[in-house]
C-alpha positions, 0 to 999 in steps of 0.5 A: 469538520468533525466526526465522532468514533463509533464504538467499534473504531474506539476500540480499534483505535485502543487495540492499535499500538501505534495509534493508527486504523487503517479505514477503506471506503467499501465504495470507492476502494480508497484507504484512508488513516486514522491517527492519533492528533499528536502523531499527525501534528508532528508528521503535519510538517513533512506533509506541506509541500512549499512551492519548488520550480518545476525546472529543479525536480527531475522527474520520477522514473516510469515504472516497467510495464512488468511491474506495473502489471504486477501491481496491477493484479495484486491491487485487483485482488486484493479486496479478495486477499484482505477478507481471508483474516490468515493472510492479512500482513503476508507478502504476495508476490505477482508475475503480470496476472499470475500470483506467484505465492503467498508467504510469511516472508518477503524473502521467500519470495524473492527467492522464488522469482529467482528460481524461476529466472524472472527479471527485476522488471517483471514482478511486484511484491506486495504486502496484504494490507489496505495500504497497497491500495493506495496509488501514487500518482505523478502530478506535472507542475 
């Protein structure tokens, strides 16, 4: 299938240094990527996965409920994050449903999270960026 660029993604896709838009569907809230074709032609081979015997892949580890949480009210709010052109590109940091902060820098937050005696378990970083909506999902063979 084919489908030819408006002339607003024309531009965004010559404003991009790197060749790539970032694209969400205002519906479903998924992310999607826009790239230049010989950028997915090199990457195209890491993406075909061969056939591996579920017997030699060991299974991802469970997420904690803390983090997952986390995740959780980020991706929840983010929609909200993303239309506040200021933020775009910061770190946010989430302790189950309460936003920790907003900062330029990861470390920031980390270093609040440490002062506030929070374990490793129970609190997620993210970046506000289109891409944390994405979710990864486990698939049984």
């Amino acid at each position: 299938m084919r489908i030819e660029l408006t002339e607003q993604q024309r531009r965004l896709v010559q404003e991009q240094a790197d060749g790539v838009v970032e694209m969400v569907d205002p519906v479903s809230q998924r992310a999607y990527v826009l790239l230049d074709r010989r950028q997915y032609e090199r990457v195209r081979p890491l993406l075909q996965t061969e056939h591996v015997p579920a017997d030699s892949v060991s299974p991802l580890p469970e997420i904690p409920p803390g983090i997952r949480k986390s995740q959780e009210a980020l991706r929840r709010d983010l929609p909200q994050l993303l239309q506040q052109k200021r933020l775009f590109h910061q770190w946010v940091a989430y302790h189950g449903d309460e936003r920790i902060g907003i900062a330029r820098t990861k470390v920031a937050l980390l270093r609040e999270c440490l002062r506030r005696g929070l374990s490793d378990d129970s609190y997620f970083i993210g970046w506000i960026d289109h891409t944390e909506l994405i979710e990864v999902e486990e698939i049984e063979a």
